[in-house]
Structure formats: C-alpha cells, structure tokens
N, C-alpha and C positions, 0 to 999 in steps of 0.2 A: 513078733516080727523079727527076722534076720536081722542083725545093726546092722550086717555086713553089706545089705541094702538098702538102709538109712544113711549109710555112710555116701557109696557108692551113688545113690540120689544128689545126695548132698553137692558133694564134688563136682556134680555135671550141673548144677543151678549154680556155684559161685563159680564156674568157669565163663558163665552169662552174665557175670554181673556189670562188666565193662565199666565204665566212668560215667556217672550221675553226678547231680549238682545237691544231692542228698544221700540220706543212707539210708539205704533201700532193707525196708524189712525183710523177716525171709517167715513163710508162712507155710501148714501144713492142713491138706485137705482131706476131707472126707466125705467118700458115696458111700449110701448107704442100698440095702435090697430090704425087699419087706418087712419095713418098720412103717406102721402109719404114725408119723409124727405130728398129726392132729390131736393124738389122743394125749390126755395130760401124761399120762405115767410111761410115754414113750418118750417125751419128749427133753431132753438135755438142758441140763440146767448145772454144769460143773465147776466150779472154781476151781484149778488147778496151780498148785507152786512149782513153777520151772526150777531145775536144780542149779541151774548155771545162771540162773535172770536173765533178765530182757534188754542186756547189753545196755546203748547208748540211749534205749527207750525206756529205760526204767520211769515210770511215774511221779511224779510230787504225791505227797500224801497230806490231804485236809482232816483234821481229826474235829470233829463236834465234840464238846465238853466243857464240863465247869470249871471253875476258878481252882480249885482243887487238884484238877488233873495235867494244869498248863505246865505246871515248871516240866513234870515226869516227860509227857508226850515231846517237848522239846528237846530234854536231851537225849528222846530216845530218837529222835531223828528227822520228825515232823515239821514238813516244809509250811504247815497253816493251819491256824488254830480258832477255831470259830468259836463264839460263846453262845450258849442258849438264846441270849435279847438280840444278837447279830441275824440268825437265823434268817428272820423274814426279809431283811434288808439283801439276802442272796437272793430274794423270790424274784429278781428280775432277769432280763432275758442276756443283757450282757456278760453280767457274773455267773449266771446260771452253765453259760455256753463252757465260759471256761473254767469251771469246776468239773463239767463233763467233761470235757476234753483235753484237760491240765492232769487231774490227778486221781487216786483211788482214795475213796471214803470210809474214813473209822467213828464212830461213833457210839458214845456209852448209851449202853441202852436205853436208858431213862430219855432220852433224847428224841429215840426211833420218831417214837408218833407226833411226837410235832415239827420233823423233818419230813412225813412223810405229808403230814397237813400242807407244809407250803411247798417244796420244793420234789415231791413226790411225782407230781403230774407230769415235770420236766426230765426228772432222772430215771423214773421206772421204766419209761418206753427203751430206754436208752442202754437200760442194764448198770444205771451208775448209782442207785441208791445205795446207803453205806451198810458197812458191814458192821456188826456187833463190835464193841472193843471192849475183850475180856480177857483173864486172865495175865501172861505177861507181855507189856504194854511194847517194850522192844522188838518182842518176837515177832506181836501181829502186827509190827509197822515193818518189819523189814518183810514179815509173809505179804502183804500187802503189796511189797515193789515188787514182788517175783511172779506175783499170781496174775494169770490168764482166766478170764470166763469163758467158756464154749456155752452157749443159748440156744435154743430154735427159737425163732421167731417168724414173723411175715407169715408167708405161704405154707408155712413147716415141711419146704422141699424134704427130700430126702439127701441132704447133704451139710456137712459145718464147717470153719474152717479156722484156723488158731493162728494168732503171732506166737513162733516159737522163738524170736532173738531180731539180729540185724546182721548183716554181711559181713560185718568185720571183726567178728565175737568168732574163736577157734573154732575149727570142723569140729573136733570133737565136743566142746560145748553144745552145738549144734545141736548134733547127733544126739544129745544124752537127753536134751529139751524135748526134742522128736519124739524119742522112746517112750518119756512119760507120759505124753499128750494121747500116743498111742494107749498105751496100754489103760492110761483110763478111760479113754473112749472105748476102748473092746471090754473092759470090766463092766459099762453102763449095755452097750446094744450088743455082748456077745461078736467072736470073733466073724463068724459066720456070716452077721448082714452086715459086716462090711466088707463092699464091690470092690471100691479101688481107693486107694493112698496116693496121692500126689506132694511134692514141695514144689515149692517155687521163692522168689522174688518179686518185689511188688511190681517191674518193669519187663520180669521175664517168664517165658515160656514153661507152662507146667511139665515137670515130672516125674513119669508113674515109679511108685517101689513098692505098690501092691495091687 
C-alpha cells in the first residue's frame, strides 16, 4: 500500500479526535472478498510486533516460571511473576479477568500444560493464553509489550481489525505501525482479497485508504 495514503488516512482520523475523557486508541480495519474463513487454514491467527509500540497502551507483562527464572525476568522488565504452586490460585474469575485484560503472558514452557489445565478455559476463548518464553528473556518481554494479535474468531466474518497505537503517539509512528499490520495481513490472504482498509478511532468515524 501507498504510505502516502496511510498517512493521508491517518491525518483526517486525528483531525476527529476532539477532546475525550480518555485516550482514544486508533485502529486499522480489514474486508476481506473470497476468503472462507471457516476453513482452518484460511483462517488468521498472527502475532504481530509494531515497530513503534502501542504507545500509552503498552501492556504489563505476567511471566509463569520457576524460582530460577525470577530474579532474570524481573530485571528484564516484568511487571508479575507467577510461580508454578500460585497457578491454580489465578483459576478464579476475578484474577482471571485481570490477567486477561491487564497484561500479555510469557511463560516457560515446562509450564504450558498446566496453565492450560486451569486457566486455559478462561484465556483460550479470549486469545490470552501465554506465549512460550524462549530464548532471550529481554527480547521476548519487550516483543511482548509491542505485539498485537489479529484472530478470526465468532462467525469468521470476512473482516479483522488491529490496535495499531493511541492518538497521541506521532503520525508517523502511526503510519509505520499501519504498514506493518498491513503488509502481514496481505502476506497471510494475498493482496487481492483484500476489499477495503479503513483506520479509525475508537469515538470516530471510519476512514477508507483502500
């Protein structure tokens, strides 16, 4: 896609952004044309690292792990550190909510399956089960705060749609988040079925840049 109409998008959503009592995300959408995304192997399942992050919505990061691995994951930036025996004590619905909705999840893989035992039921629908924590332990905590998932889910419409930042993070950060959310999305379904591109604001009116 043209930036020069990323851009151009861009600029006419933050001229709507007016005065909110919040900070309004800014998101970027996707129609798609003849894809059946009922079908598994059509269907979007992408983790994505913005290059500029997700501005003032950057995530807290919970890391599952051993005694071993506490001091590392904290100074590498980890806002919570669960231990293997803590685990089930998250199986309830208050803690549960806000692990979903507080932060993104690392966890050594020796871990996986008895996360997915108890707290699996709650986080899989939701897209919040954690990710593997491999290799270096910094990297994939700061890949973590940058990263966006694009999913089908529900009805497997033919449409998705991304947090690329917030209102008050540069056009050109913007812009460059845009890009890449694009361009993996046309690497997964091919340029061709996709219909139309819109951005927006979480308050305002979509519009089209493809």
């Amino acid at each position: 896609m043209d930036k020069k109409k990323i851009t151009e998008g861009m600029q006419k959503v933050l001229e709507e952004k007016g005065k909110r009592k919040f900070k309004q995300s800014v998101e970027i959408i996707f129609n798609f044309r003849s894809i059946d995304f009922s079908k598994s192997e059509n269907r979007l399942n992408l983790d994505i690292v913005l290059p500029k992050g997700k501005g003032a919505k950057s995530p807290k990061i919970a890391v599952v792990g051993d005694e071993g691995i506490c001091k590392e994951v904290k100074n590498a930036g980890a806002d919570l550190i669960i231990l293997p025996m803590e685990i089930v004590s998250y199986a309830v619905k208050d803690k549960l909510t806000i692990l979903a909705n507080e932060y993104s999840i690392l966890a050594q893989p020796n871990q996986m399956s008895i996360i997915a035992k108890n707290l699996g039921q709650y986080l899989g629908p939701r897209g919040k089960l954690p990710k593997p924590l491999i290799g270096n332990v910094k990297e994939a905590i700061e890949k973590a705060k940058k990263s966006v998932r694009i999913a089908s889910k529900g009805k497997y419409l033919p449409t998705a749609q991304a947090f690329i930042g917030t209102e008050d993070m540069p056009i050109n950060d913007l812009v460059d988040n845009a890009e890449v959310v694009y361009d993996s999305i046309k690497n997964k379904t091919t340029e061709g079925n996709i219909k139309s591109v819109y951005l927006k604001l979480t308050m305002s009116k979509p519009v089209k840049i493809a």
